[in-house]
C-alpha positions in Angstrom: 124.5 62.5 55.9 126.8 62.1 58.6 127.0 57.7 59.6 128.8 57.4 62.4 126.0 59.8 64.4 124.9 57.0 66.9 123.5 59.1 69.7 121.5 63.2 70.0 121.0 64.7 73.0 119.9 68.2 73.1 118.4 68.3 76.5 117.5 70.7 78.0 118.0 73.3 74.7 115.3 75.9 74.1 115.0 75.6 71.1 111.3 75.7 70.6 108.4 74.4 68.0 110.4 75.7 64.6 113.5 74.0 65.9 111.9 71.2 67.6 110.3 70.3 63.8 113.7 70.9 61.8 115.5 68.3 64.5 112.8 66.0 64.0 113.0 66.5 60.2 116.9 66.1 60.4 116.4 62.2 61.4 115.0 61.1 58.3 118.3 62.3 56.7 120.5 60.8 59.4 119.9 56.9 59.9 122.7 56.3 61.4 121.5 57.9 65.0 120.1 55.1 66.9 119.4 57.2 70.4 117.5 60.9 70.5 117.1 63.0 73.9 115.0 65.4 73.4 113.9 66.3 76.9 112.9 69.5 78.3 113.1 71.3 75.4 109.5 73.3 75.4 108.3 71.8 72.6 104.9 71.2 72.4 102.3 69.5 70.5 102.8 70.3 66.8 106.3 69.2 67.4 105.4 66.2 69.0 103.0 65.1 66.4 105.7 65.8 63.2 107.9 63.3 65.7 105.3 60.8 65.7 104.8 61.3 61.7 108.6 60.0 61.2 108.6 57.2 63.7 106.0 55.5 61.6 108.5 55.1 59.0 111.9 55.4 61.0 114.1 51.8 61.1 116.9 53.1 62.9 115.6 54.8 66.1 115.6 52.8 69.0 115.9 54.7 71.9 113.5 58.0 72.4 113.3 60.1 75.7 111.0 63.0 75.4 110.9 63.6 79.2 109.3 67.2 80.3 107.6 67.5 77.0 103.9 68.1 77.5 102.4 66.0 74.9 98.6 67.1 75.3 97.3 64.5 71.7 98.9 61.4 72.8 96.6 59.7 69.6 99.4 60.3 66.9 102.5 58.8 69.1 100.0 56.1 69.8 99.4 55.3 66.0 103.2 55.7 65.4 104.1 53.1 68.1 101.5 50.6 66.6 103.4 50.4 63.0 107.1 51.1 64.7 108.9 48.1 64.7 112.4 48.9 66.0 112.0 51.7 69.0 113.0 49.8 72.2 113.0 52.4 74.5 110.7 55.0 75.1 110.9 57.7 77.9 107.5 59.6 78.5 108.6 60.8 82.2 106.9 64.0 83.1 104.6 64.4 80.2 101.5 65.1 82.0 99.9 62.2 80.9 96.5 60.8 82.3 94.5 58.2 82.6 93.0 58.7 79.3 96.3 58.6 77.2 97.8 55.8 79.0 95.0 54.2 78.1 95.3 55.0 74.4 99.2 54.1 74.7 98.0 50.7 76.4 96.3 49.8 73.4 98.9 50.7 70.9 101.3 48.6 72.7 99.2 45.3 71.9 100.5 46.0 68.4 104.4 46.8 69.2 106.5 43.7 69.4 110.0 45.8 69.7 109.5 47.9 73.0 111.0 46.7 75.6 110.9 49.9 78.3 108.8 52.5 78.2 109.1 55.2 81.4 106.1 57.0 82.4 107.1 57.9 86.0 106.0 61.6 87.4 102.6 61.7 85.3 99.3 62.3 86.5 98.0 58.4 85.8 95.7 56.7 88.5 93.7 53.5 89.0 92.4 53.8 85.4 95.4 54.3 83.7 
């Protein structure tokens, strides 16, 4: 693995599901990248949910931005940020995300000492939320 990999930005890169899921696989073989931009990139759900399955583990990631990606399930990001301990920094800008799954993310956080900023400008959250 390569260990001087500190930051991944692929914004912007169509690079779909299939590729979405081999990047996301890539980071449990590279612990060395502390910072991953993966923003509007059309991936969708099942991409999204493989990337919540590794941050339940991952001790190295500490900066996410996953702006643009529609995340429809927020549940399984929401169970990865309860047993995260070292992601700082989330960016959920754009994600058409509601009342509902703020909501859900709201109660996850009550169990996340290590975020310190998490973005959710531009989504469709009201009074609720």
């Amino acid at each position: 693995s390569n260990s001087s990999l500190l930051s991944l930005s692929l914004k912007g890169n169509n690079i779909g599901n299939v590729g979405g899921q081999e990047l996301i696989q890539a980071l449990q073989f590279h612990p060395s990248i502390k910072k991953l931009d993966i923003g509007w990139m059309r991936i969708r759900e099942v991409t999204i949910q493989h990337l919540a399955s590794v941050l339940q583990s991952n001790t190295s990631l500490i900066a996410l931005s996953l702006i643009h990606c529609r995340i429809e399930n927020i549940e399984g990001l929401a169970s990865a940020l309860r047993l995260n301990s070292t992601l700082m920094k989330l960016n959920l800008s754009w994600c058409s995300i509601g009342d509902e799954e703020a909501s859900r993310l709201a109660d996850a956080l009550q169990s996340n000492s290590s975020l310190t900023k998490l973005c959710l400008s531009h989504n469709r959250i009201g009074d609720v939320g």
